[in-house]
C-alpha positions in Angstrom: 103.2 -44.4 38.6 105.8 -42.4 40.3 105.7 -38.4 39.7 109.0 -35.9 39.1 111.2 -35.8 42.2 111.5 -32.7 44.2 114.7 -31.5 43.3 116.5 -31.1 46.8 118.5 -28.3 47.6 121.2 -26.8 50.3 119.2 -25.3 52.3 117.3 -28.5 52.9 120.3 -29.9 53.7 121.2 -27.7 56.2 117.9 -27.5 57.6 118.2 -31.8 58.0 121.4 -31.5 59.4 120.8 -28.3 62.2 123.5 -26.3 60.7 124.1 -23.1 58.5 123.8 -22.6 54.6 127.6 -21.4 55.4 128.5 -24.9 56.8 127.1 -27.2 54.5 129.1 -25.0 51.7 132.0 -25.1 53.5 132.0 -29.3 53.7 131.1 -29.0 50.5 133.6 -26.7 49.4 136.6 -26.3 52.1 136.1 -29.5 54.7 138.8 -28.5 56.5 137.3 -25.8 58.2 134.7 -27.9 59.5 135.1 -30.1 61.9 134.8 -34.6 61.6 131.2 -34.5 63.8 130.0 -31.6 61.3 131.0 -32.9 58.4 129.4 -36.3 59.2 126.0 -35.2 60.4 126.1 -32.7 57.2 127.2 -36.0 54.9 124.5 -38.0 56.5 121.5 -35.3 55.8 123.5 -35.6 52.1 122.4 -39.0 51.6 119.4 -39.2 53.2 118.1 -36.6 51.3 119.8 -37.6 47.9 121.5 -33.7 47.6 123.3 -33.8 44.5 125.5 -30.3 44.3 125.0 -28.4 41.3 128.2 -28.0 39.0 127.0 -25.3 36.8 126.4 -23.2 40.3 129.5 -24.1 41.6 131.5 -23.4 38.3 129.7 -19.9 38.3 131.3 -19.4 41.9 135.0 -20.4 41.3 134.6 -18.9 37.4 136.6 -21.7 36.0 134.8 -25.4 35.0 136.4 -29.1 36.0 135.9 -30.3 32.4 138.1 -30.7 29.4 137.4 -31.4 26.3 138.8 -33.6 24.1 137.6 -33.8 20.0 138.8 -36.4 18.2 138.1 -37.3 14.3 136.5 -40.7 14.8 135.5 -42.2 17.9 135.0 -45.1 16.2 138.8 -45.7 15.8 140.8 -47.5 18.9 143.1 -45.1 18.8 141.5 -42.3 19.6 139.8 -44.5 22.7 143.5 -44.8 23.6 144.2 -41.7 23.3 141.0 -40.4 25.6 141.8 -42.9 27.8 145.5 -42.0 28.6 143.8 -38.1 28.8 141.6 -39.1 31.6 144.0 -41.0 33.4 145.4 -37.3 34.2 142.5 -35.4 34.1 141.0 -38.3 37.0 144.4 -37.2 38.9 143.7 -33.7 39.0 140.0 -34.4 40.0 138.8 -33.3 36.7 136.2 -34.8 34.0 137.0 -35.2 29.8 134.2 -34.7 27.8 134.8 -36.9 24.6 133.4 -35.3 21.1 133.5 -36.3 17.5 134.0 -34.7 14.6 133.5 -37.6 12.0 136.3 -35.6 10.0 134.1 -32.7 9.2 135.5 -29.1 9.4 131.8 -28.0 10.0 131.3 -30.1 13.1 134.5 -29.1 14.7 134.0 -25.9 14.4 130.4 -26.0 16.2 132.0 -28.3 18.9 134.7 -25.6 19.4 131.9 -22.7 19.3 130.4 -25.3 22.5 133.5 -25.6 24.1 134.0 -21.8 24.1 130.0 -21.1 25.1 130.8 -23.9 28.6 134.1 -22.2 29.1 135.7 -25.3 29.5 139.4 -25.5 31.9 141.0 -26.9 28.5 140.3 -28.4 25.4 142.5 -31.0 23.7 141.9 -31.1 19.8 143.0 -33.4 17.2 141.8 -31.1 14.2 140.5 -32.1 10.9 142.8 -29.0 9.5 146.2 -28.2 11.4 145.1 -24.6 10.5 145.1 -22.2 13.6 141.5 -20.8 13.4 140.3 -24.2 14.6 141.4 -23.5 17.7 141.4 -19.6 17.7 137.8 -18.9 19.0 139.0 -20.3 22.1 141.7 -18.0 22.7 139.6 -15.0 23.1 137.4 -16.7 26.4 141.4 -18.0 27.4 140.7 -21.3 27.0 144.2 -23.1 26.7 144.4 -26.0 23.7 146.5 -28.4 23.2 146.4 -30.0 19.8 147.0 -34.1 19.6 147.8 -36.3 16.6 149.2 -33.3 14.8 152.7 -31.1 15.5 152.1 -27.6 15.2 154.7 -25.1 15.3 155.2 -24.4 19.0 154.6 -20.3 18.3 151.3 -21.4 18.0 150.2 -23.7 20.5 151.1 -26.6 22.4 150.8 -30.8 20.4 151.9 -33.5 21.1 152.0 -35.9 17.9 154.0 -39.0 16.3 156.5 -38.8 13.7 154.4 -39.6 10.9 156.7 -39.4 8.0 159.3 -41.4 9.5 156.5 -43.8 10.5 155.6 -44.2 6.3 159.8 -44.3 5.9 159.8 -47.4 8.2 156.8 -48.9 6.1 158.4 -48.0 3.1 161.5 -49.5 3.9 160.2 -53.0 5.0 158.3 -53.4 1.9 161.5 -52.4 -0.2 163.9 -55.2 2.1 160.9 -58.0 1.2 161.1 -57.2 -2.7 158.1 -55.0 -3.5 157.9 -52.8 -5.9 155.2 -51.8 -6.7 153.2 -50.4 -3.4 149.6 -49.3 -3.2 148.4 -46.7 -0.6 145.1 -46.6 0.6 144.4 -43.0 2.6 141.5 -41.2 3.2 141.3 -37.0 2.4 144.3 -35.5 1.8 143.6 -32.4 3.6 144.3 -34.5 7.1 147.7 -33.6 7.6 148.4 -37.3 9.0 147.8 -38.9 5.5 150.0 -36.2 3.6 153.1 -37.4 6.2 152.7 -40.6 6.0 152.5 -40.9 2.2 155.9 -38.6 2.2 157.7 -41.0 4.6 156.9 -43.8 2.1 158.3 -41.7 -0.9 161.1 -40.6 1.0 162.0 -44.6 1.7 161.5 -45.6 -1.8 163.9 -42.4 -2.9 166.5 -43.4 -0.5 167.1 -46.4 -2.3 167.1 -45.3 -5.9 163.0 -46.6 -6.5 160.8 -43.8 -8.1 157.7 -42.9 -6.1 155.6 -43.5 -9.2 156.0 -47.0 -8.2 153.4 -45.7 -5.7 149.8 -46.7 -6.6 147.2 -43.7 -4.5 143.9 -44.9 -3.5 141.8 -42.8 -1.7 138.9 -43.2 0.3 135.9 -40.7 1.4 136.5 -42.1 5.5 139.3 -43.7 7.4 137.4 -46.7 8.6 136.6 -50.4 7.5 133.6 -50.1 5.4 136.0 -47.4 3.3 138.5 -50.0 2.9 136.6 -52.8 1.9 135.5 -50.6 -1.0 139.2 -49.7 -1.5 140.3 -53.6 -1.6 137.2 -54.2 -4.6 139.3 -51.1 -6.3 143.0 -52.8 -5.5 141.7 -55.8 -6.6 139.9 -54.8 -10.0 143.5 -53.0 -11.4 145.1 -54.6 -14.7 148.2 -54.1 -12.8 147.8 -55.0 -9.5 150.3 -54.0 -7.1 152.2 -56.8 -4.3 151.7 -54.8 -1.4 149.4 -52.0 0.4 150.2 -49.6 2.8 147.2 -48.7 4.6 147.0 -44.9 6.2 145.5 -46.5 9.4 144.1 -50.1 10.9 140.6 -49.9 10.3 141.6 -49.4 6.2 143.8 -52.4 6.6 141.2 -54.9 8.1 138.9 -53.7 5.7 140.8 -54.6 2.9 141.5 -57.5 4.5 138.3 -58.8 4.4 137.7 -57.9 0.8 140.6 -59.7 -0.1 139.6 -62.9 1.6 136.8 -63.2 -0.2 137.8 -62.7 -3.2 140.9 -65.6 -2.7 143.2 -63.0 -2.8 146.2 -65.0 -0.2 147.5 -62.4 2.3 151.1 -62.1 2.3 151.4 -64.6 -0.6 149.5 -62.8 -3.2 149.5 -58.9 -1.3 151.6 -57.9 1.6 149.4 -55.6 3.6 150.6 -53.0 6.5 148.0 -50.7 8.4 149.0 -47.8 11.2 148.4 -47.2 14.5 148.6 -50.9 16.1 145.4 -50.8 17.6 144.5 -53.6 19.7 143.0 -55.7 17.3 145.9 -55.6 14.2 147.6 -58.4 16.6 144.0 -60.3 17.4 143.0 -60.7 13.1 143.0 -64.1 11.3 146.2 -63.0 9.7 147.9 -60.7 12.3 148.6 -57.0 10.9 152.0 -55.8 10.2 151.2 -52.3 11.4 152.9 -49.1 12.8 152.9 -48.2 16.3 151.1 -45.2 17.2 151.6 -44.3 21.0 148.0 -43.4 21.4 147.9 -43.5 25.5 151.2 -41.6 26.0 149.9 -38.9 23.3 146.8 -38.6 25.7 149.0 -38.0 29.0 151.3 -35.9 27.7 149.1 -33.6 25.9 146.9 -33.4 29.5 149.4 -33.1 31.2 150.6 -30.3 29.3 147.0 -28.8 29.4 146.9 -28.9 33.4 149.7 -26.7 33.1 149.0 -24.4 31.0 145.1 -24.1 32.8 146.9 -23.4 35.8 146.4 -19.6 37.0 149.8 -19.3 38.0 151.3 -20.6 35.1 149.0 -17.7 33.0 150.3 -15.0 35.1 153.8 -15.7 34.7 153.5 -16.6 30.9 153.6 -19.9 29.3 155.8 -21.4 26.5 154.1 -23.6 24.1 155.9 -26.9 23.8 155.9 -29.4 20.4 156.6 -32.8 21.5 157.2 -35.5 19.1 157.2 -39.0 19.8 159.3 -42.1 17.8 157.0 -44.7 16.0 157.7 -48.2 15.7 157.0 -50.9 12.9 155.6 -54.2 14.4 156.0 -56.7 11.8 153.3 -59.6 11.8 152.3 -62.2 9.4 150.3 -59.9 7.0 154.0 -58.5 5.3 156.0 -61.7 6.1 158.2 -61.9 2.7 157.6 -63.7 0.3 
């Protein structure tokens, strides 16, 4: 049975390799000043020995850390895997890590994640709150830890986000249903403290408005979660009304292939019998059984833009000279599948 390893350190290195503590920093650190032959014989004592450099030492010498982070509201959800992945596109550019947390929509776990993220000092932390309210991200101001909030726009006094239209993404919902002859439109949503469900609902009362149909038309069915079990629950719910409405608009994907699902089993035709139209467009509303009318959400571009805004505001240079907070706001898109063809 093998033992513990012996945890190997630089001056073991150095010691392998004939050189000074100074020099095997300085290939670690600054190979430039050393020269090719150096740095190989110092690389080859690296891997002979299996050195691995500590980070938490070398983030104690430069005083500032190689990590963001990045807390989302359901990791579970493709769009926020989108969205980390266009974050560490960047980051990987810069030669910098993401560290990927989830807040499962709870105030309380964001707020200890934060409390972590402040406690690591971290370069940057991108945050896609479960309240748009400042103090989620104002413990990190005081250790100067820039933020930049995703999947919400903030006023740009604030901070710096990056977001979708949302209400005009539940206008463009609302409108297609209208042009296919519903009226009478159930919406599925989880909490309505997430600011993203409160938009979206107001772009589909704005649409119906616009063309002269009261928004009590609209039938509100909430959910504890934003994910597929929650809509399954919410299609038994759609399904068991005395007055069941023609189509659903679903606050996100996961909702809408829920529902889906529930409605297939109980016979329930999809678009014949309900129209049904999610939001997002993750990569598997095209894939379903019955593809998924559904609202593009530019997840990857959120993710780049809002790192890319971080870098700059985590640049030392940028501090010293002051920085202005930027709110950037993307168009959505409807992509109109099978799932709302008209009737």
């Amino acid at each position: 049975m093998g033992g513990w390893r012996t945890v190997v350190g630089i001056k073991e290195v150095a010691r392998q390799a004939g050189v000074s503590v100074g020099t095997v920093s300085n290939v670690l650190n600054r190979p430039e000043r050393v020269s090719e032959q150096v740095r190989a014989r110092v690389q080859a004592a690296i891997d002979s020995l299996g050195y691995v450099r500590s980070e938490s030492a070398r983030q104690l010498r430069a005083g500032r850390s190689r990590m963001f982070g990045l807390l989302v509201m359901n990791t579970e959800n493709p769009f926020f895997a989108a969205l980390a992945r266009g974050a560490q596109e960047v980051a990987a550019d810069a030669g910098l890590g993401v560290m990927v947390c989830n807040s499962a929509e709870s105030a309380e776990a964001e707020q200890s994640y934060l409390s972590l993220f402040a406690e690591q000092r971290l370069r940057g932390v991108l945050l896609a709150p479960v309240s748009p309210r400042s103090e989620s991200w104002e413990m990190l101001r005081r250790p100067n830890i820039p933020v930049v909030v995703v999947d919400h726009s903030v006023d740009e006094r604030q901070v710096c986000s990056v977001a979708a239209d949302d209400v005009l993404g539940g206008a463009l919902v609302g409108g297609h249903l209208l042009r296919s002859g519903h009226r009478r439109i159930a919406y599925v949503h989880g909490p309505e403290y997430l600011k993203q469900v409160r938009d979206r609902r107001e772009g589909l009362a704005r649409a119906l408005e616009e063309c002269g149909v009261d928004d009590a038309v609209i039938v509100d069915i909430p959910v504890p979660r934003m994910d597929v079990a929650s809509g399954r629950d919410a299609g038994a719910r759609l399904i068991g009304l005395l007055r069941q409405p023609t189509a659903v608009f679903c606050a996100n994907d996961l909702l809408a292939l829920g529902l889906m699902q529930t409605a297939f089993d109980a016979g329930v035709r999809v678009p014949d019998d309900l129209a049904v139209v999610g939001y997002d467009d993750i990569e598997f509303a095209g894939a379903c059984l019955i593809p998924l009318t559904s609202v593009r959400h530019p997840a990857r571009e959120i993710g780049r833009l809002a790192a890319e805004l971080l870098l700059q505001e985590a640049e030392p240079s940028t501090a010293c000279r002051g920085h202005r907070h930027a709110r950037t706001v993307l168009r959505p898109e409807l992509v109109v599948r099978r799932s709302s063809m008209p009737r």
